[in-house]
VEXDREN-2710 file (C-alpha; in Angstrom, 1 decimal):
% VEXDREN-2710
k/r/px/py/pz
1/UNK/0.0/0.0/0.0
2/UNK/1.7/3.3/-0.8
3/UNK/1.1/6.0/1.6
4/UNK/2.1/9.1/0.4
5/UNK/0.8/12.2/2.0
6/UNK/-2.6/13.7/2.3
7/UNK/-4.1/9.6/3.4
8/UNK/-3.9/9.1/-0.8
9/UNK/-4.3/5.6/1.0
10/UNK/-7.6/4.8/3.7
11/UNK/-8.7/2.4/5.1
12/UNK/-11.9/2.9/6.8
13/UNK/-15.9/1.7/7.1
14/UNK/-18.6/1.7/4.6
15/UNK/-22.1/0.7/3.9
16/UNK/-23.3/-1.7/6.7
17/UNK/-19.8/-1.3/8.3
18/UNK/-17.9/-3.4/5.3
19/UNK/-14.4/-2.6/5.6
20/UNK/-13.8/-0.2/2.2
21/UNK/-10.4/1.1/1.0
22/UNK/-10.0/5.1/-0.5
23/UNK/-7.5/6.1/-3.1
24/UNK/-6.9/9.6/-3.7
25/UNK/-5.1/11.1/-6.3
26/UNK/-3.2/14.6/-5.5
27/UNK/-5.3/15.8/-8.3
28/UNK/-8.1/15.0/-7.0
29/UNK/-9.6/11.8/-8.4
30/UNK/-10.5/9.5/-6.1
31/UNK/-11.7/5.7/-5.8
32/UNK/-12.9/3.4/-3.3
33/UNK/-12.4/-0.5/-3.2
34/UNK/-14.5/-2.7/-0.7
35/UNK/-12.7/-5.2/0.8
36/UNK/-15.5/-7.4/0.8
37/UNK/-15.4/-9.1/-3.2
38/UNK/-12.2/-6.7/-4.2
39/UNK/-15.1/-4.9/-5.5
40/UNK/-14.2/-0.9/-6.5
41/UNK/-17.4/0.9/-6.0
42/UNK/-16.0/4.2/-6.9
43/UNK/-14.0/5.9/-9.6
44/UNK/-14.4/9.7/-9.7
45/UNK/-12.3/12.2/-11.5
46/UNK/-10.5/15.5/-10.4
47/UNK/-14.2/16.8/-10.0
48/UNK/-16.0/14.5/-8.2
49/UNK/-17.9/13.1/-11.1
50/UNK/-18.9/9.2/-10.1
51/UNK/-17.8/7.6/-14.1
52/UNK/-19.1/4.2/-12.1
53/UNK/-22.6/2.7/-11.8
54/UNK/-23.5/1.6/-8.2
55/UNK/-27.3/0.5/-7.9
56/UNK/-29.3/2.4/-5.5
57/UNK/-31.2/-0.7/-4.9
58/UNK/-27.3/-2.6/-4.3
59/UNK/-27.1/-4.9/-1.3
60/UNK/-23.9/-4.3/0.6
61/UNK/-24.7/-7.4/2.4
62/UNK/-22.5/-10.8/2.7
63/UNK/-23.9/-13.0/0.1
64/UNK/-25.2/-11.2/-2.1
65/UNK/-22.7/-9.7/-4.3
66/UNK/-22.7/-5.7/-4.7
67/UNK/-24.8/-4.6/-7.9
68/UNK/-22.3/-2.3/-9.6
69/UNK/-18.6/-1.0/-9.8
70/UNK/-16.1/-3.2/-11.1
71/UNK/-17.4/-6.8/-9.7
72/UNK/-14.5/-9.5/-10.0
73/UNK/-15.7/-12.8/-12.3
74/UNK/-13.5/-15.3/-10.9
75/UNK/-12.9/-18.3/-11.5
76/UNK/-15.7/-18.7/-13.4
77/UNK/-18.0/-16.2/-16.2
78/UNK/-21.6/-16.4/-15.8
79/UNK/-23.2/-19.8/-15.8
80/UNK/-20.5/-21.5/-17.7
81/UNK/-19.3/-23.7/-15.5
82/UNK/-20.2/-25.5/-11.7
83/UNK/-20.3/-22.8/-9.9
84/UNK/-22.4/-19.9/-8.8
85/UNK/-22.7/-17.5/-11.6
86/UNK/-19.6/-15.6/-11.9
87/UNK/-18.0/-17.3/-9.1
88/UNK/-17.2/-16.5/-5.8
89/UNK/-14.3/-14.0/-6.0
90/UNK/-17.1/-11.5/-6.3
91/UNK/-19.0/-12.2/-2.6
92/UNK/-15.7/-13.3/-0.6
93/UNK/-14.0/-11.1/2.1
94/UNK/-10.4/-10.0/0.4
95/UNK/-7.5/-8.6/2.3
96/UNK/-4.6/-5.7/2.4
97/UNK/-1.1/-6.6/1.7
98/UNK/0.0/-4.1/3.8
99/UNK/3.9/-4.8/1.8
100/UNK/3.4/-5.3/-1.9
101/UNK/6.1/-5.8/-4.2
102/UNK/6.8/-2.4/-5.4
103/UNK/6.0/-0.2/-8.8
104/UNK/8.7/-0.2/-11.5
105/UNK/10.8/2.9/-10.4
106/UNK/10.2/4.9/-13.2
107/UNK/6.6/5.4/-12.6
108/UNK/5.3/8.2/-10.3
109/UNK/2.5/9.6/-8.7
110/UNK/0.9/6.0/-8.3
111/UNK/-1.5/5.7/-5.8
112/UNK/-2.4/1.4/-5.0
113/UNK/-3.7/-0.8/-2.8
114/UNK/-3.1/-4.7/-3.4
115/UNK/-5.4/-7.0/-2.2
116/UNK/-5.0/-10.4/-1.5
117/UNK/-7.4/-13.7/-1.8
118/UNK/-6.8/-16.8/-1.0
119/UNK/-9.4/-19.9/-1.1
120/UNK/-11.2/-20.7/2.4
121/UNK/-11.9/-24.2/3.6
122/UNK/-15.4/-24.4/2.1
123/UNK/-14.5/-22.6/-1.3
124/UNK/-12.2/-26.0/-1.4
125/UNK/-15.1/-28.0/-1.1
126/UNK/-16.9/-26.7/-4.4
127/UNK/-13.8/-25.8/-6.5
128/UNK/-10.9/-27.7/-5.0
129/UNK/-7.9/-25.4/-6.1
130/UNK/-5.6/-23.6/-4.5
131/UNK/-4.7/-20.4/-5.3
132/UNK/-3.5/-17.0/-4.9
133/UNK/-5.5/-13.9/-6.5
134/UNK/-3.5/-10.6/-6.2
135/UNK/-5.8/-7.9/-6.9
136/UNK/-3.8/-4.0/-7.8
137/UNK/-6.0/-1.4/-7.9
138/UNK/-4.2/1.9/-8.9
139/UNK/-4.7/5.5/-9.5
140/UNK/-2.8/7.7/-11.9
141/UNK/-2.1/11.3/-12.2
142/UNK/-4.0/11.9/-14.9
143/UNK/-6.9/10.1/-12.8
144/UNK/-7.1/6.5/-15.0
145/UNK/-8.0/3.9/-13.0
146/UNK/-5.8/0.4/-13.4
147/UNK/-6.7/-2.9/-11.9
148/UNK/-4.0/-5.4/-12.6
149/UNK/-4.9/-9.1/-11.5
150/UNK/-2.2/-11.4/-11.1
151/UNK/-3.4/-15.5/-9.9
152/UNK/-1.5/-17.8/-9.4
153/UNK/-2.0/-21.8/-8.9
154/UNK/-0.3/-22.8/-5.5
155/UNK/-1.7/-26.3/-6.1
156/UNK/0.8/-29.1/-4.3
157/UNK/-0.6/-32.0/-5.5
158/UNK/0.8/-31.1/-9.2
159/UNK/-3.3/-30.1/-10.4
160/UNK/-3.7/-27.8/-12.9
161/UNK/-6.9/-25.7/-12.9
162/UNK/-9.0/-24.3/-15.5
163/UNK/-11.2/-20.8/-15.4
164/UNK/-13.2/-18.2/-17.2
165/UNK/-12.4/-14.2/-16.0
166/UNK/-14.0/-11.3/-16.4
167/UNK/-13.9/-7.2/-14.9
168/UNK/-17.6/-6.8/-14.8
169/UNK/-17.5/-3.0/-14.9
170/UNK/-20.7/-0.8/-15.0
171/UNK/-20.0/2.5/-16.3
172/UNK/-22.2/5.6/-15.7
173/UNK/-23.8/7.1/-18.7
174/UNK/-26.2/9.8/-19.1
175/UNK/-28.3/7.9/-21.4
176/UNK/-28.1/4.2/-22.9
177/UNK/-29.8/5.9/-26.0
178/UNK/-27.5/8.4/-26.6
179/UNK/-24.2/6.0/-26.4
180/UNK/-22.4/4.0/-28.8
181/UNK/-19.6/1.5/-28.3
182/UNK/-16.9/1.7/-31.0
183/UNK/-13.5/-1.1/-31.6
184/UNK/-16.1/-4.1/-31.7
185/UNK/-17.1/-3.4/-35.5
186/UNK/-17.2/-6.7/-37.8
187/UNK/-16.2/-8.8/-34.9
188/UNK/-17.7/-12.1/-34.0
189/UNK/-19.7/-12.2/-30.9
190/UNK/-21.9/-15.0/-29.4
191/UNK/-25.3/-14.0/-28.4
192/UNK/-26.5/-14.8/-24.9
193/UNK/-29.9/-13.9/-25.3
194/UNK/-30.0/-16.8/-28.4
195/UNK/-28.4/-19.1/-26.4
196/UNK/-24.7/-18.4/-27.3
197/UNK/-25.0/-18.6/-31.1
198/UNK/-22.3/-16.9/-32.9
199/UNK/-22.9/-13.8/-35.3
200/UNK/-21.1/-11.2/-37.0
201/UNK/-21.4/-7.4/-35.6
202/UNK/-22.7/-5.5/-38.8
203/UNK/-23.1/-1.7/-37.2
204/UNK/-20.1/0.5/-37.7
205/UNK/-20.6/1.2/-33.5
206/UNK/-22.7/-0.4/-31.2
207/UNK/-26.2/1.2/-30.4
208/UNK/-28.9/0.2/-27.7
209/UNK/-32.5/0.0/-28.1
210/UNK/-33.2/-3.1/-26.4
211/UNK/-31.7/-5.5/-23.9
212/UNK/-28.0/-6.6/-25.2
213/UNK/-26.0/-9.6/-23.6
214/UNK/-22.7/-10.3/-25.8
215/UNK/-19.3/-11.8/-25.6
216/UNK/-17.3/-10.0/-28.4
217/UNK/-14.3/-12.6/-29.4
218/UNK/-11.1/-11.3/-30.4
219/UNK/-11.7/-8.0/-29.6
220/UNK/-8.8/-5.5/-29.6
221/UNK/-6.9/-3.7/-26.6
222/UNK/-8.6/-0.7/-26.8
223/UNK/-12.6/-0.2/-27.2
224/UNK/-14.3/3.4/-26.4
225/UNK/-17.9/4.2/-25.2
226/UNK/-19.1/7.7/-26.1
227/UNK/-21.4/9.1/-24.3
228/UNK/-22.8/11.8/-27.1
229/UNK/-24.9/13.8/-24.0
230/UNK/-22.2/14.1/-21.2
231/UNK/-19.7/14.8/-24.0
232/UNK/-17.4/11.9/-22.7
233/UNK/-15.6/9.4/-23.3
234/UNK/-14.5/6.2/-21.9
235/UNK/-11.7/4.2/-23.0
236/UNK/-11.2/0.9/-21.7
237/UNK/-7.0/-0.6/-22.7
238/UNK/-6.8/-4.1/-21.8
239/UNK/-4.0/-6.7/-21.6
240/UNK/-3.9/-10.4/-21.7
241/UNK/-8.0/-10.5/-22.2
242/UNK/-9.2/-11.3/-25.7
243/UNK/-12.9/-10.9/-25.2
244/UNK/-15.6/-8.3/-24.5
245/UNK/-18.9/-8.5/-22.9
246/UNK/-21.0/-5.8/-23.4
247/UNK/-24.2/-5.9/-21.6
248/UNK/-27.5/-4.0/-20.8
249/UNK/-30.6/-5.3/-19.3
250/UNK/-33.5/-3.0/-20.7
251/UNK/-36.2/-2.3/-18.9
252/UNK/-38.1/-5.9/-18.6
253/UNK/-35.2/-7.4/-17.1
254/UNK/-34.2/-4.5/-15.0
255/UNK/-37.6/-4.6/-13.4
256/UNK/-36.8/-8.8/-12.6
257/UNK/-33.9/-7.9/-10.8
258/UNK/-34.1/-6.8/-7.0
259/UNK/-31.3/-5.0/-6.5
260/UNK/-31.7/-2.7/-9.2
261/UNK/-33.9/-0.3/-10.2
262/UNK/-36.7/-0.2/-13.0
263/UNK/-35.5/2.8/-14.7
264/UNK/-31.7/2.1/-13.9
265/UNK/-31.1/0.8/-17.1
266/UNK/-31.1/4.2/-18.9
267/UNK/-27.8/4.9/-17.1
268/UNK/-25.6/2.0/-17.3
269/UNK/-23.8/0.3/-19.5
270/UNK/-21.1/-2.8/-18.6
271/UNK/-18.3/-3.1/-20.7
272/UNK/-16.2/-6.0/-19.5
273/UNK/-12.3/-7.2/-20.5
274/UNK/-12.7/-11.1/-20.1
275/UNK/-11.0/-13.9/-21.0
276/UNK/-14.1/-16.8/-21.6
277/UNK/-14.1/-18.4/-25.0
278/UNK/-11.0/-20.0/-24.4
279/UNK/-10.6/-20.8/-20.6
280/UNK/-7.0/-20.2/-18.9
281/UNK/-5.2/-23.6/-17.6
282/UNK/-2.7/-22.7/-15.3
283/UNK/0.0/-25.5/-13.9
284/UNK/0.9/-25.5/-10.0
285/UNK/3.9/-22.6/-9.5
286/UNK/2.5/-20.7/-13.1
287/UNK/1.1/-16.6/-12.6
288/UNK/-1.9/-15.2/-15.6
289/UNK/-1.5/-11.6/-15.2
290/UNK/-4.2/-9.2/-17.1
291/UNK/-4.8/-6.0/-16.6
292/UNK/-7.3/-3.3/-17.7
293/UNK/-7.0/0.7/-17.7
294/UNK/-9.7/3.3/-17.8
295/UNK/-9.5/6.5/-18.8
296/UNK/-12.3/9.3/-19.4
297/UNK/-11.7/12.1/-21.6
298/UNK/-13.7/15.2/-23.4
299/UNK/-15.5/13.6/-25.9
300/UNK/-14.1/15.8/-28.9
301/UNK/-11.6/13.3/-29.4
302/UNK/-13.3/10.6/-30.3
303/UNK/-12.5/7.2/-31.1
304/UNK/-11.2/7.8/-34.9
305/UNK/-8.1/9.9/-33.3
306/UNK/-7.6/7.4/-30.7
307/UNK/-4.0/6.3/-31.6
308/UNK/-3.7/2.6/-32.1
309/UNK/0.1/2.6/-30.9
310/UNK/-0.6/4.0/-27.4
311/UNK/-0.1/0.5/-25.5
312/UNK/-1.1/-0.2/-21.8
313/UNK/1.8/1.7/-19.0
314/UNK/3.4/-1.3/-18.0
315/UNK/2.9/-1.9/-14.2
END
Protein backbone atom coordinates (compact mmCIF):
# COMPACT_ATOMS: atom_id res chain seq x y z
CA UNK A 1 0.00 0.00 0.00
CA UNK A 2 1.69 3.28 -0.81
CA UNK A 3 1.11 6.02 1.61
CA UNK A 4 2.05 9.14 0.44
CA UNK A 5 0.82 12.20 1.98
CA UNK A 6 -2.56 13.73 2.32
CA UNK A 7 -4.06 9.61 3.36
CA UNK A 8 -3.86 9.06 -0.81
CA UNK A 9 -4.29 5.55 1.03
CA UNK A 10 -7.64 4.84 3.70
CA UNK A 11 -8.72 2.37 5.14
CA UNK A 12 -11.86 2.87 6.80
CA UNK A 13 -15.91 1.71 7.15
CA UNK A 14 -18.61 1.68 4.56
CA UNK A 15 -22.14 0.72 3.89
CA UNK A 16 -23.28 -1.67 6.73
CA UNK A 17 -19.77 -1.32 8.28
CA UNK A 18 -17.90 -3.42 5.29
CA UNK A 19 -14.40 -2.56 5.62
CA UNK A 20 -13.82 -0.18 2.17
CA UNK A 21 -10.40 1.08 0.95
CA UNK A 22 -9.96 5.12 -0.54
CA UNK A 23 -7.50 6.10 -3.08
CA UNK A 24 -6.86 9.65 -3.70
CA UNK A 25 -5.08 11.07 -6.27
CA UNK A 26 -3.20 14.63 -5.55
CA UNK A 27 -5.29 15.82 -8.29
CA UNK A 28 -8.12 14.98 -7.05
CA UNK A 29 -9.56 11.76 -8.44
CA UNK A 30 -10.45 9.47 -6.11
CA UNK A 31 -11.70 5.73 -5.80
CA UNK A 32 -12.88 3.45 -3.29
CA UNK A 33 -12.40 -0.48 -3.16
CA UNK A 34 -14.54 -2.72 -0.67
CA UNK A 35 -12.67 -5.23 0.77
CA UNK A 36 -15.54 -7.42 0.75
CA UNK A 37 -15.36 -9.13 -3.17
CA UNK A 38 -12.20 -6.69 -4.20
CA UNK A 39 -15.06 -4.93 -5.48
CA UNK A 40 -14.23 -0.87 -6.54
CA UNK A 41 -17.41 0.92 -6.03
CA UNK A 42 -16.03 4.19 -6.86
CA UNK A 43 -14.00 5.85 -9.61
CA UNK A 44 -14.44 9.72 -9.66
CA UNK A 45 -12.27 12.22 -11.53
CA UNK A 46 -10.55 15.47 -10.44
CA UNK A 47 -14.17 16.84 -10.00
CA UNK A 48 -15.99 14.53 -8.18
CA UNK A 49 -17.88 13.08 -11.13
CA UNK A 50 -18.88 9.21 -10.13
CA UNK A 51 -17.78 7.65 -14.12
CA UNK A 52 -19.10 4.18 -12.14
CA UNK A 53 -22.57 2.72 -11.81
CA UNK A 54 -23.52 1.64 -8.23
CA UNK A 55 -27.28 0.53 -7.88
CA UNK A 56 -29.32 2.44 -5.50
CA UNK A 57 -31.18 -0.67 -4.91
CA UNK A 58 -27.29 -2.56 -4.28
CA UNK A 59 -27.09 -4.85 -1.32
CA UNK A 60 -23.88 -4.33 0.64
CA UNK A 61 -24.70 -7.37 2.35
CA UNK A 62 -22.46 -10.76 2.66
CA UNK A 63 -23.85 -12.96 0.13
CA UNK A 64 -25.17 -11.18 -2.13
CA UNK A 65 -22.70 -9.67 -4.35
CA UNK A 66 -22.71 -5.69 -4.68
CA UNK A 67 -24.77 -4.56 -7.91
CA UNK A 68 -22.30 -2.33 -9.58
CA UNK A 69 -18.57 -0.96 -9.81
CA UNK A 70 -16.10 -3.21 -11.10
CA UNK A 71 -17.38 -6.81 -9.74
CA UNK A 72 -14.47 -9.46 -9.99
CA UNK A 73 -15.67 -12.79 -12.26
CA UNK A 74 -13.55 -15.33 -10.90
CA UNK A 75 -12.93 -18.29 -11.46
CA UNK A 76 -15.74 -18.71 -13.35
CA UNK A 77 -18.04 -16.20 -16.16
CA UNK A 78 -21.56 -16.36 -15.76
CA UNK A 79 -23.15 -19.85 -15.77
CA UNK A 80 -20.50 -21.55 -17.70
CA UNK A 81 -19.27 -23.75 -15.45
CA UNK A 82 -20.22 -25.53 -11.71
CA UNK A 83 -20.31 -22.77 -9.85
CA UNK A 84 -22.43 -19.89 -8.80
CA UNK A 85 -22.73 -17.54 -11.56
CA UNK A 86 -19.62 -15.59 -11.92
CA UNK A 87 -17.99 -17.35 -9.13
CA UNK A 88 -17.20 -16.55 -5.81
CA UNK A 89 -14.27 -14.00 -5.97
CA UNK A 90 -17.08 -11.49 -6.27
CA UNK A 91 -18.98 -12.18 -2.63
CA UNK A 92 -15.72 -13.29 -0.62
CA UNK A 93 -14.00 -11.06 2.13
CA UNK A 94 -10.36 -9.98 0.38
CA UNK A 95 -7.50 -8.56 2.28
CA UNK A 96 -4.60 -5.74 2.39
CA UNK A 97 -1.12 -6.61 1.69
CA UNK A 98 0.00 -4.13 3.78
CA UNK A 99 3.85 -4.82 1.84
CA UNK A 100 3.38 -5.25 -1.91
CA UNK A 101 6.14 -5.81 -4.15
CA UNK A 102 6.82 -2.37 -5.35
CA UNK A 103 6.02 -0.21 -8.78
CA UNK A 104 8.74 -0.21 -11.47
CA UNK A 105 10.83 2.89 -10.36
CA UNK A 106 10.15 4.85 -13.20
CA UNK A 107 6.57 5.37 -12.57
CA UNK A 108 5.32 8.21 -10.28
CA UNK A 109 2.51 9.59 -8.75
CA UNK A 110 0.88 6.00 -8.31
CA UNK A 111 -1.48 5.66 -5.79
CA UNK A 112 -2.44 1.42 -4.98
CA UNK A 113 -3.73 -0.81 -2.82
CA UNK A 114 -3.08 -4.71 -3.40
CA UNK A 115 -5.40 -6.96 -2.22
CA UNK A 116 -5.04 -10.44 -1.53
CA UNK A 117 -7.36 -13.75 -1.76
CA UNK A 118 -6.79 -16.81 -0.98
CA UNK A 119 -9.39 -19.89 -1.06
CA UNK A 120 -11.22 -20.69 2.37
CA UNK A 121 -11.93 -24.24 3.60
CA UNK A 122 -15.37 -24.36 2.12
CA UNK A 123 -14.47 -22.64 -1.25
CA UNK A 124 -12.17 -26.01 -1.39
CA UNK A 125 -15.14 -28.04 -1.13
CA UNK A 126 -16.87 -26.67 -4.38
CA UNK A 127 -13.82 -25.76 -6.54
CA UNK A 128 -10.94 -27.69 -4.98
CA UNK A 129 -7.94 -25.45 -6.14
CA UNK A 130 -5.57 -23.57 -4.49
CA UNK A 131 -4.65 -20.38 -5.35
CA UNK A 132 -3.51 -16.98 -4.95
CA UNK A 133 -5.51 -13.93 -6.54
CA UNK A 134 -3.53 -10.61 -6.23
CA UNK A 135 -5.79 -7.91 -6.91
CA UNK A 136 -3.80 -3.98 -7.77
CA UNK A 137 -5.99 -1.38 -7.90
CA UNK A 138 -4.19 1.92 -8.88
CA UNK A 139 -4.73 5.49 -9.50
CA UNK A 140 -2.85 7.72 -11.88
CA UNK A 141 -2.14 11.35 -12.22
CA UNK A 142 -4.02 11.87 -14.87
CA UNK A 143 -6.89 10.13 -12.83
CA UNK A 144 -7.07 6.52 -14.98
CA UNK A 145 -8.01 3.94 -13.03
CA UNK A 146 -5.83 0.37 -13.41
CA UNK A 147 -6.71 -2.89 -11.92
CA UNK A 148 -4.01 -5.36 -12.57
CA UNK A 149 -4.90 -9.08 -11.54
CA UNK A 150 -2.16 -11.44 -11.06
CA UNK A 151 -3.35 -15.53 -9.88
CA UNK A 152 -1.51 -17.84 -9.39
CA UNK A 153 -2.02 -21.84 -8.94
CA UNK A 154 -0.28 -22.81 -5.50
CA UNK A 155 -1.67 -26.28 -6.08
CA UNK A 156 0.83 -29.12 -4.33
CA UNK A 157 -0.61 -32.04 -5.54
CA UNK A 158 0.81 -31.09 -9.18
CA UNK A 159 -3.31 -30.11 -10.38
CA UNK A 160 -3.67 -27.77 -12.95
CA UNK A 161 -6.90 -25.69 -12.92
CA UNK A 162 -9.04 -24.25 -15.47
CA UNK A 163 -11.19 -20.80 -15.40
CA UNK A 164 -13.16 -18.18 -17.18
CA UNK A 165 -12.37 -14.25 -15.97
CA UNK A 166 -14.02 -11.31 -16.36
CA UNK A 167 -13.89 -7.17 -14.94
CA UNK A 168 -17.58 -6.81 -14.82
CA UNK A 169 -17.52 -3.02 -14.90
CA UNK A 170 -20.68 -0.85 -15.01
CA UNK A 171 -20.04 2.47 -16.35
CA UNK A 172 -22.16 5.59 -15.67
CA UNK A 173 -23.75 7.08 -18.68
CA UNK A 174 -26.22 9.76 -19.08
CA UNK A 175 -28.32 7.91 -21.44
CA UNK A 176 -28.06 4.17 -22.86
CA UNK A 177 -29.85 5.88 -26.04
CA UNK A 178 -27.49 8.37 -26.60
CA UNK A 179 -24.16 6.04 -26.40
CA UNK A 180 -22.36 4.02 -28.77
CA UNK A 181 -19.62 1.49 -28.29
CA UNK A 182 -16.86 1.66 -30.96
CA UNK A 183 -13.50 -1.11 -31.56
CA UNK A 184 -16.13 -4.14 -31.68
CA UNK A 185 -17.15 -3.40 -35.45
CA UNK A 186 -17.19 -6.71 -37.78
CA UNK A 187 -16.19 -8.78 -34.92
CA UNK A 188 -17.68 -12.06 -34.04
CA UNK A 189 -19.68 -12.15 -30.85
CA UNK A 190 -21.93 -15.00 -29.36
CA UNK A 191 -25.32 -13.99 -28.36
CA UNK A 192 -26.50 -14.83 -24.90
CA UNK A 193 -29.94 -13.87 -25.30
CA UNK A 194 -30.04 -16.78 -28.40
CA UNK A 195 -28.38 -19.08 -26.38
CA UNK A 196 -24.67 -18.41 -27.33
CA UNK A 197 -25.00 -18.63 -31.09
CA UNK A 198 -22.27 -16.86 -32.89
CA UNK A 199 -22.87 -13.83 -35.28
CA UNK A 200 -21.13 -11.20 -36.95
CA UNK A 201 -21.36 -7.41 -35.61
CA UNK A 202 -22.73 -5.46 -38.79
CA UNK A 203 -23.10 -1.71 -37.19
CA UNK A 204 -20.13 0.54 -37.67
CA UNK A 205 -20.63 1.23 -33.50
CA UNK A 206 -22.71 -0.43 -31.15
CA UNK A 207 -26.19 1.23 -30.44
CA UNK A 208 -28.93 0.23 -27.66
CA UNK A 209 -32.47 0.03 -28.06
CA UNK A 210 -33.21 -3.10 -26.40
CA UNK A 211 -31.72 -5.53 -23.93
CA UNK A 212 -27.97 -6.63 -25.16
CA UNK A 213 -25.98 -9.63 -23.56
CA UNK A 214 -22.66 -10.30 -25.83
CA UNK A 215 -19.26 -11.81 -25.64
CA UNK A 216 -17.28 -9.96 -28.41
CA UNK A 217 -14.26 -12.59 -29.39
CA UNK A 218 -11.08 -11.29 -30.43
CA UNK A 219 -11.65 -8.01 -29.57
CA UNK A 220 -8.83 -5.45 -29.56
CA UNK A 221 -6.86 -3.66 -26.65
CA UNK A 222 -8.60 -0.69 -26.77
CA UNK A 223 -12.57 -0.20 -27.24
CA UNK A 224 -14.28 3.39 -26.43
CA UNK A 225 -17.90 4.17 -25.18
CA UNK A 226 -19.08 7.69 -26.11
CA UNK A 227 -21.42 9.06 -24.27
CA UNK A 228 -22.77 11.79 -27.09
CA UNK A 229 -24.87 13.78 -24.04
CA UNK A 230 -22.20 14.06 -21.20
CA UNK A 231 -19.65 14.79 -24.01
CA UNK A 232 -17.43 11.94 -22.66
CA UNK A 233 -15.63 9.38 -23.27
CA UNK A 234 -14.52 6.20 -21.94
CA UNK A 235 -11.66 4.23 -23.02
CA UNK A 236 -11.20 0.86 -21.69
CA UNK A 237 -7.05 -0.56 -22.70
CA UNK A 238 -6.79 -4.14 -21.77
CA UNK A 239 -3.97 -6.71 -21.58
CA UNK A 240 -3.93 -10.36 -21.70
CA UNK A 241 -7.99 -10.51 -22.18
CA UNK A 242 -9.25 -11.30 -25.71
CA UNK A 243 -12.89 -10.92 -25.15
CA UNK A 244 -15.57 -8.30 -24.52
CA UNK A 245 -18.95 -8.52 -22.89
CA UNK A 246 -21.03 -5.79 -23.38
CA UNK A 247 -24.21 -5.93 -21.59
CA UNK A 248 -27.51 -3.97 -20.84
CA UNK A 249 -30.59 -5.34 -19.32
CA UNK A 250 -33.45 -3.05 -20.72
CA UNK A 251 -36.18 -2.34 -18.86
CA UNK A 252 -38.07 -5.94 -18.65
CA UNK A 253 -35.20 -7.37 -17.12
CA UNK A 254 -34.21 -4.50 -14.96
CA UNK A 255 -37.57 -4.64 -13.40
CA UNK A 256 -36.76 -8.81 -12.61
CA UNK A 257 -33.89 -7.92 -10.81
CA UNK A 258 -34.09 -6.84 -6.96
CA UNK A 259 -31.34 -5.03 -6.50
CA UNK A 260 -31.66 -2.66 -9.16
CA UNK A 261 -33.93 -0.33 -10.15
CA UNK A 262 -36.73 -0.16 -13.02
CA UNK A 263 -35.52 2.76 -14.71
CA UNK A 264 -31.70 2.07 -13.93
CA UNK A 265 -31.09 0.75 -17.10
CA UNK A 266 -31.14 4.16 -18.86
CA UNK A 267 -27.77 4.87 -17.08
CA UNK A 268 -25.61 1.98 -17.27
CA UNK A 269 -23.80 0.35 -19.45
CA UNK A 270 -21.07 -2.80 -18.60
CA UNK A 271 -18.29 -3.08 -20.69
CA UNK A 272 -16.22 -6.01 -19.48
CA UNK A 273 -12.28 -7.21 -20.48
CA UNK A 274 -12.68 -11.08 -20.13
CA UNK A 275 -11.05 -13.94 -20.98
CA UNK A 276 -14.11 -16.84 -21.62
CA UNK A 277 -14.11 -18.42 -24.95
CA UNK A 278 -11.04 -19.98 -24.37
CA UNK A 279 -10.65 -20.77 -20.64
CA UNK A 280 -7.02 -20.17 -18.86
CA UNK A 281 -5.22 -23.64 -17.60
CA UNK A 282 -2.72 -22.69 -15.26
CA UNK A 283 -0.04 -25.48 -13.94
CA UNK A 284 0.92 -25.47 -9.98
CA UNK A 285 3.89 -22.59 -9.54
CA UNK A 286 2.51 -20.69 -13.12
CA UNK A 287 1.14 -16.60 -12.63
CA UNK A 288 -1.92 -15.18 -15.61
CA UNK A 289 -1.48 -11.65 -15.16
CA UNK A 290 -4.25 -9.22 -17.05
CA UNK A 291 -4.78 -6.03 -16.63
CA UNK A 292 -7.34 -3.27 -17.72
CA UNK A 293 -6.95 0.75 -17.68
CA UNK A 294 -9.70 3.27 -17.76
CA UNK A 295 -9.55 6.55 -18.84
CA UNK A 296 -12.31 9.27 -19.37
CA UNK A 297 -11.70 12.14 -21.64
CA UNK A 298 -13.70 15.18 -23.42
CA UNK A 299 -15.51 13.57 -25.92
CA UNK A 300 -14.06 15.76 -28.92
CA UNK A 301 -11.57 13.34 -29.42
CA UNK A 302 -13.28 10.58 -30.29
CA UNK A 303 -12.55 7.21 -31.09
CA UNK A 304 -11.16 7.83 -34.90
CA UNK A 305 -8.07 9.94 -33.26
CA UNK A 306 -7.61 7.35 -30.65
CA UNK A 307 -3.99 6.34 -31.64
CA UNK A 308 -3.74 2.62 -32.13
CA UNK A 309 0.15 2.58 -30.90
CA UNK A 310 -0.62 4.01 -27.41
CA UNK A 311 -0.10 0.50 -25.53
CA UNK A 312 -1.06 -0.25 -21.76
CA UNK A 313 1.76 1.67 -18.98
CA UNK A 314 3.41 -1.28 -17.98
CA UNK A 315 2.87 -1.87 -14.21
Amino acid sequence: MSTTENKSVEITKGINGLDKVILREINGSSAEVYLYGGHVTSWKNEHGEELLFVSSKAIFKPPKAIRGGIPLCFPQFSNLGTLEAHGFARNRVWTVDIDPPPFPSNTTNRVFVDLLLKPTEEDLKIWPHSFEYRLRVTLGPAGDLMLTSRIRNTNTDGKPFTFTFAYHTYFSVSDISEVRVEGLETLDFLDNMKNRERYTEQGDAITFESEVDRIYLSTPTKIAILDHEKKRTFVIRKDGLPDAVVWNPWDKKAKSMTDFGDDEYKHMLCVEAAAIEKPITLKPGEEWKVRQELSAVPSSYCSGQLDPNKVLQSS
